[in-house]
C-alpha positions as CSV (number, residue, x, y, z in Angstrom):
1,X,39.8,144.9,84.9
2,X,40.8,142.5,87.3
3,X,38.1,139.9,88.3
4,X,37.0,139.1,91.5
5,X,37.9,136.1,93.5
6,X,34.3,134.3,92.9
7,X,34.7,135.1,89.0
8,X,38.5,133.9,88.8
9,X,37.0,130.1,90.4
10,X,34.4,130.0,88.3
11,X,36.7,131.0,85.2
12,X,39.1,127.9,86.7
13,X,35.9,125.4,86.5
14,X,35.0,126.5,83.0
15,X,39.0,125.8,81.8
16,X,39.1,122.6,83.9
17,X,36.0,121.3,81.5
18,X,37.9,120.9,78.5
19,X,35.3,120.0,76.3
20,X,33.3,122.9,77.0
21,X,36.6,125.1,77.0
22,X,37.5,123.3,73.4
23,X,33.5,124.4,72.3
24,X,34.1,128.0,73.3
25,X,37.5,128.2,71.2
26,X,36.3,126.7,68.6
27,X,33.0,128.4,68.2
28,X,34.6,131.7,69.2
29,X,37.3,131.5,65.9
30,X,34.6,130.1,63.5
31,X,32.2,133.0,64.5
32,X,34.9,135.2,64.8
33,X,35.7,134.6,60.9
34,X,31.9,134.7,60.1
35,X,32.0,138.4,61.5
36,X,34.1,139.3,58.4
37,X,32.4,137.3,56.1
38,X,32.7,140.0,53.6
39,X,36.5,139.5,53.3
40,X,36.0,135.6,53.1
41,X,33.4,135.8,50.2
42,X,32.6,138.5,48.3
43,X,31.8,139.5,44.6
44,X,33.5,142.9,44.9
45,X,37.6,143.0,45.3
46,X,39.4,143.6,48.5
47,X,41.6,145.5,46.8
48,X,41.6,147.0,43.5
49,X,45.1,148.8,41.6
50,X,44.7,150.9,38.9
51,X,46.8,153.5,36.9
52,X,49.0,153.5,40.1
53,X,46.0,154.4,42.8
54,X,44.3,152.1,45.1
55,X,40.4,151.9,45.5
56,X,38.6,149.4,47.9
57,X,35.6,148.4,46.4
58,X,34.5,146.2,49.3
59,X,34.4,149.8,51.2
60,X,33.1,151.9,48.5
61,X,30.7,152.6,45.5
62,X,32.8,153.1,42.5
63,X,31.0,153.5,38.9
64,X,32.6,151.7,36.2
65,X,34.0,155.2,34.3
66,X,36.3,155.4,37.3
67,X,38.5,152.3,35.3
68,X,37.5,153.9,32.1
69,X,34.4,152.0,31.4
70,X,31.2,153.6,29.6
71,X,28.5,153.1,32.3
72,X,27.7,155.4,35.5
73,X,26.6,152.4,37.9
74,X,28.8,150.4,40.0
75,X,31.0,148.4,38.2
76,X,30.7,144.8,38.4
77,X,34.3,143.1,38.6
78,X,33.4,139.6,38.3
79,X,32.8,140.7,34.2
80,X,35.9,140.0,31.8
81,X,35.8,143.8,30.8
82,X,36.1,145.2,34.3
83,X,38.7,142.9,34.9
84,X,41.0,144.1,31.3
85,X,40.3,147.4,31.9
86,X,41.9,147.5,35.6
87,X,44.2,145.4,34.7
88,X,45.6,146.5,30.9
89,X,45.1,150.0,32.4
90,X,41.8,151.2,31.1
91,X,43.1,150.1,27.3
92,X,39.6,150.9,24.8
93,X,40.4,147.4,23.6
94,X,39.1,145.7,26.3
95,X,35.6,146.7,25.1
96,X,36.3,144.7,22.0
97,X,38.2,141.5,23.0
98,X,38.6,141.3,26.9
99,X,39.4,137.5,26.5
100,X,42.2,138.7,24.4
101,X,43.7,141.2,26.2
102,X,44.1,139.4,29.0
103,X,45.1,136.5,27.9
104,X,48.1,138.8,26.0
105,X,49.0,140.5,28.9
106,X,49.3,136.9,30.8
107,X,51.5,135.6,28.3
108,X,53.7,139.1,28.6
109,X,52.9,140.4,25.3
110,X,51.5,144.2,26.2
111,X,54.0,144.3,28.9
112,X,56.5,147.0,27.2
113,X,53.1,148.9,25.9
114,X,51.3,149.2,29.1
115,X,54.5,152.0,30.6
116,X,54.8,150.1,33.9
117,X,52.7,151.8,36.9
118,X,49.7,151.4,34.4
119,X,49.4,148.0,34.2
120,X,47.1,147.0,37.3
121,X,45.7,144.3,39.5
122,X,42.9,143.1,42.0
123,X,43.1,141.3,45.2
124,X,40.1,139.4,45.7
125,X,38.9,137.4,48.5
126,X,39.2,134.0,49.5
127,X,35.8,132.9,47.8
128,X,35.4,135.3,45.2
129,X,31.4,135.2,45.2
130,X,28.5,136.8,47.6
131,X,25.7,134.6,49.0
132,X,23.5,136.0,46.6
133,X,26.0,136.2,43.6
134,X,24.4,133.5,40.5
135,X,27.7,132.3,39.2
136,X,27.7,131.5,35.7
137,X,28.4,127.4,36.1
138,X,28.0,126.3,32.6
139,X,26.2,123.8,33.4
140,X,22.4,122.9,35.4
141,X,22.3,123.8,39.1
142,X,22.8,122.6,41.3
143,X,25.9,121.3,40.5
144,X,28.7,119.4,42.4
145,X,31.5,120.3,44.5
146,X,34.7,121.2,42.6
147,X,37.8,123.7,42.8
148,X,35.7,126.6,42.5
149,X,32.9,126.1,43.9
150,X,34.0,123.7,47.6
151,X,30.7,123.0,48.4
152,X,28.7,123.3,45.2
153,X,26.2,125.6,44.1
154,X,22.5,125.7,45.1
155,X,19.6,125.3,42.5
156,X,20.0,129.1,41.5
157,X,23.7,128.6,41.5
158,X,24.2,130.7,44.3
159,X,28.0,129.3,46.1
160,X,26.9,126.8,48.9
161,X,30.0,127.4,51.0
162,X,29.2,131.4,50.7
163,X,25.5,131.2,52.1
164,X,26.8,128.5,54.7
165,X,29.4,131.5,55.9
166,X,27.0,134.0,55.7
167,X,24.1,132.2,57.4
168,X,26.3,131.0,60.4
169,X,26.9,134.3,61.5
170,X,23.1,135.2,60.7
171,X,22.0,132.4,63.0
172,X,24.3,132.6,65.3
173,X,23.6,136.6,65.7
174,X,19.5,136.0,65.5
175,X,20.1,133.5,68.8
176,X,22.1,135.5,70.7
177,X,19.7,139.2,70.4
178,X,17.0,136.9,70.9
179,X,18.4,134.8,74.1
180,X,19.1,138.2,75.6
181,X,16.0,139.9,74.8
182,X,14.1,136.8,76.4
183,X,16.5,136.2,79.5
184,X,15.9,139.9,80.7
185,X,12.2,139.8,80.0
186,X,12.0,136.6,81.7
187,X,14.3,136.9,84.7
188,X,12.5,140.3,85.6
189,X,9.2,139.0,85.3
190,X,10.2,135.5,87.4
191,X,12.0,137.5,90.3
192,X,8.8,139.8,90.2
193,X,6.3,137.3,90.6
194,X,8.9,135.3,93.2
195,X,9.6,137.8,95.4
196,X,6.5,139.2,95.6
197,X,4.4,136.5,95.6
198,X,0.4,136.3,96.5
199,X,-1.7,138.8,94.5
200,X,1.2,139.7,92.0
201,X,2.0,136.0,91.1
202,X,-1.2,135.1,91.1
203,X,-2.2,137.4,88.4
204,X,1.2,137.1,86.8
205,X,0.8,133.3,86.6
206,X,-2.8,133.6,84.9
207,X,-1.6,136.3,82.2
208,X,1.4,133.3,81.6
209,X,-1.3,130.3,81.1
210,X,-3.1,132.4,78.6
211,X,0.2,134.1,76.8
212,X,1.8,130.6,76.5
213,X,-1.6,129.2,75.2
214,X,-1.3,131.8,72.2
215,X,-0.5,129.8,68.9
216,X,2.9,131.6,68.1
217,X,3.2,129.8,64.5
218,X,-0.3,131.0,63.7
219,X,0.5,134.7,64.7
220,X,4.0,134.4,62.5
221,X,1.8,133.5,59.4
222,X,-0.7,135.9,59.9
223,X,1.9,138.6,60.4
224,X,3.7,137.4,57.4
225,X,1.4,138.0,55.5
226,X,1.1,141.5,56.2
227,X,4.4,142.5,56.7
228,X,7.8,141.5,54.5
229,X,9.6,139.6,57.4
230,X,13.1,140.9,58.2
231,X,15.7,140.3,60.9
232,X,14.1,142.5,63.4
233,X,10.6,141.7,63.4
234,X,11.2,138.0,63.7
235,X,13.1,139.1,67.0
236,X,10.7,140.8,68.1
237,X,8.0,137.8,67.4
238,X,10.2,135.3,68.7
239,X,11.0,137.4,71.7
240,X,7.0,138.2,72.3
241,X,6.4,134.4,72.0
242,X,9.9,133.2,74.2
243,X,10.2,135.3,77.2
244,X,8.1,132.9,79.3
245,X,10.7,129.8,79.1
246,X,12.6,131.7,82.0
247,X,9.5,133.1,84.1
248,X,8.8,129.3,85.9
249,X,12.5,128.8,86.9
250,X,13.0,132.3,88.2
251,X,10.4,132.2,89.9
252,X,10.7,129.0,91.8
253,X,14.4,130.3,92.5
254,X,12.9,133.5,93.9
255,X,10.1,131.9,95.8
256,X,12.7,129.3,97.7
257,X,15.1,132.2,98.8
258,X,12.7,134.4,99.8
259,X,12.5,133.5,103.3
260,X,16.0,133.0,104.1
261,X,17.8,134.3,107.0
262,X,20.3,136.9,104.7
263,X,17.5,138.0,102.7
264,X,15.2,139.0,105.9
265,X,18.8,140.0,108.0
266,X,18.8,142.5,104.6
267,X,15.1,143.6,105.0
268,X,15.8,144.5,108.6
269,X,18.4,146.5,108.1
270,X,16.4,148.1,105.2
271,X,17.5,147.7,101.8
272,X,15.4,148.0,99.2
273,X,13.6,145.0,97.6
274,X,15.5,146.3,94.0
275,X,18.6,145.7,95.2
276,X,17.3,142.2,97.3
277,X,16.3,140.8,94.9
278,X,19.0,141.4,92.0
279,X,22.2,141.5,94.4
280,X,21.3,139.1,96.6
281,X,18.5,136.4,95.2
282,X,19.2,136.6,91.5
283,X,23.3,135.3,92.0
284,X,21.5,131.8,93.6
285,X,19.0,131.7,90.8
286,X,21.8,131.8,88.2
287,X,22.7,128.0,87.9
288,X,19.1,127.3,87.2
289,X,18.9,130.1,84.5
290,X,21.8,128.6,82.9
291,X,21.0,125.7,82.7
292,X,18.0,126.6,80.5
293,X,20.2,128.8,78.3
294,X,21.4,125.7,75.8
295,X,17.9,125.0,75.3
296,X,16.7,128.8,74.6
297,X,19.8,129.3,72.2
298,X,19.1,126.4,70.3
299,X,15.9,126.6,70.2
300,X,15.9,129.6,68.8
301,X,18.1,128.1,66.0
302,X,15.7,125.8,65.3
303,X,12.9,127.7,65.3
304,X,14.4,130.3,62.7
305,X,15.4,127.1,60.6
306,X,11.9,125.6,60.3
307,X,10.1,129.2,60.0
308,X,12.7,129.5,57.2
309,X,12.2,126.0,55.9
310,X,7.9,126.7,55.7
311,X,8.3,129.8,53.9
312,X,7.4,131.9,57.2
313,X,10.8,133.3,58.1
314,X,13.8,135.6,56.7
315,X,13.3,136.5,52.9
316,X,14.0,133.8,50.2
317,X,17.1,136.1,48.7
318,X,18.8,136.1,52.5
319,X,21.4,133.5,54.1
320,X,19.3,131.0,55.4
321,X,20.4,127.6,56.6
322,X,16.6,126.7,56.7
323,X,16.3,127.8,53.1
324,X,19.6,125.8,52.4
325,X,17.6,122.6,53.7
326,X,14.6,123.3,52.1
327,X,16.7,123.2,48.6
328,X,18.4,119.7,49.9
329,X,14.6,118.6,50.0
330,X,13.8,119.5,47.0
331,X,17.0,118.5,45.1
332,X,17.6,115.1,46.5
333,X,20.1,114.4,43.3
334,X,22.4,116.7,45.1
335,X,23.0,115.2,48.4
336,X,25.8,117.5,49.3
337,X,23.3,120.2,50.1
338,X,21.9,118.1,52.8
339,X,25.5,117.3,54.4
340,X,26.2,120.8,54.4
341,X,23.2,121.3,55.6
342,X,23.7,118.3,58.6
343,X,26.8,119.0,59.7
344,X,26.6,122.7,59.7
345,X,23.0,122.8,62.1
346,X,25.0,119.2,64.0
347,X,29.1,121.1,64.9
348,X,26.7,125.0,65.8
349,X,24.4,123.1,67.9
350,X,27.2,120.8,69.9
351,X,29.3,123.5,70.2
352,X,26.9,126.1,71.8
353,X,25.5,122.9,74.1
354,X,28.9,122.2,75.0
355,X,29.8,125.5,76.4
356,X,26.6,126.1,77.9
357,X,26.9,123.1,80.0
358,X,30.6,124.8,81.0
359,X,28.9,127.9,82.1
360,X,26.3,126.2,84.1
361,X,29.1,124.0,86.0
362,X,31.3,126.8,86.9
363,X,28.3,128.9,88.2
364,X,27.6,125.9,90.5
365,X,29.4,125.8,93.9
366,X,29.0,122.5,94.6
367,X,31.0,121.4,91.6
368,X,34.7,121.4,91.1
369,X,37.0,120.2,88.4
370,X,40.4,119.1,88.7
């Protein structure tokens, strides 16, 4: 779909600010990746090749008889006799001495008594371990950065560069449902009260001083402990407790234009007040929306971080980058948890401001970039 004239100069501004153009391609390829986190780090095989047929196990359940095993639940392919059995073919030796058998087949030994297409193979991913896989380390966790492990482990030895990949894209997705959620709750209820003004704002603005008064982290901790806190509930706390950041601004926006001449030209010739004051107002109340966006987005970061840092937020066994610098806290003889844990909230939060402050500037006629 082509875009309209308006949308192709604003498009222009945003590429003429190159660091907030840099932000957006940057953040779009390292949240692009964390959308298929499961093919970047996973305890389960990309692909698996045995006795000359393919299985996905990062697709689908497949019990450990299936490569000739004894046991009816999933198989678990990170153990040595998973691994002998798909590779040496399902061979009943691989009960006894897996270590063995591989280590034979490595060296060529079984080659001429495995007939060929038996003789199989798994592709794993990148980082062969889950953010909640405990990685036998062989020694006390946490432990340091190495070839296996690029970050280290955490202090239940769970792969620090897995959560890190896994809890990007959960903070990154938790902002973004929560931003929109807010923004449409907020912006209706600001161009309501705006547009409307006298008894409707005035009530509107009273409901507001006493909603905002509300202690939000008192209401998380009482709900908390009722509920097992999950993904969507915190939305739906954070978005009970968030929608008034956009009501003022809105509403000032809405208030101003009001009583300009194209917006009573448009009453006279009589078009609805729906389409007033979305069409019309809203487009001039956009720069000052924006402009709150970086600190809505990140502030909903932050606030997931430090409800996951108290205890108050997403379940202990989940990808948290609070819960990540909770551990750093605790384990200050590991000091790479809390660099992973700096740089990672420091490069999300500069990129998202970066391009935020891009979006504002092209919405705003009066600027122009070269």
């Amino acid at each position: 779909m082509a875009l309209s004239p308006l949308n192709r100069r604003r498009w222009r501004n945003f590429r003429a600010n190159r660091r907030a153009y840099w932000s957006l391609m940057i953040f779009a390829v390292l949240f692009g990746l964390s959308l298929f986190a499961e093919f970047l780090a996973n305890d389960k095989p990309l692909l698996v090749r045995y006795r000359g047929e393919l299985y996905a196990p990062i697709f689908r359940f497949y019990p450990e008889t299936a490569f000739g095993g004894d046991f009816q639940t999933e198989a678990i392919y990170r153990d040595a006799e998973v691994q002998c059995l798909i590779v040496a073919g399902g061979m009943e030796d691989c009960l006894d001495d897996p270590e063995g058998i591989m280590s034979a087949i490595h060296e060529g030994a079984y080659s001429d008594g495995l007939e060929g297409f038996r003789q199989g193979w798994i592709l794993w991913p990148p980082i062969p371990y889950s953010y909640d896989t405990i990685n036998d380390i062989g020694t006390t966790a946490p432990s340091t950065p190495d070839a296996r492990h690029w970050l280290g482990t955490d202090d239940t030895a769970r792969d620090v560069l897995a959560r890190v990949i896994y809890g990007f894209r959960l903070s990154v997705g938790f902002a973004l449902v929560v931003t929109l959620t807010t923004s449409l709750i907020g912006i209706a209820a600001g161009a309501v009260q705006g547009y409307f003004g006298g008894l409707t704002d005035l009530i509107f603005q009273r409901v507001i001083e006493i909603w905002g008064a509300t202690p939000s982290l008192y209401v998380i901790i009482i709900v908390a402990a009722i509920w097992q806190m999950d993904f969507w509930l915190l939305v739906i706390l954070m978005t009970l407790f968030g929608w008034t950041a956009l009501v003022g601004v809105v509403r000032a926006e809405f208030l101003r234009a009001r009583n300009f001449e194209y917006v009573r030209a448009a009453r006279a010739l009589g078009v609805t007040d729906r389409v007033i004051m979305f069409r019309h107002v809203l487009p001039n109340a956009m720069v000052a929306t924006l402009t709150m966006l970086p600190f809505i987005i990140t502030g909903t970061i932050g606030s997931l971080a430090a409800l996951d840092f108290l205890g108050f937020g997403m379940p202990s066994s989940a990808p948290s980058l609070g819960e990540l610098t909770l551990q750093a806290k605790r384990n200050l003889q590991a000091p790479w948890l809390a660099f992973t844990a700096f740089f990672t909230f420091a490069i999300m939060l500069s990129l998202l401001v970066f391009i935020f402050e891009g979006v504002r500037d092209a919405f705003d006629p009066r600027k122009t970039f070269r």
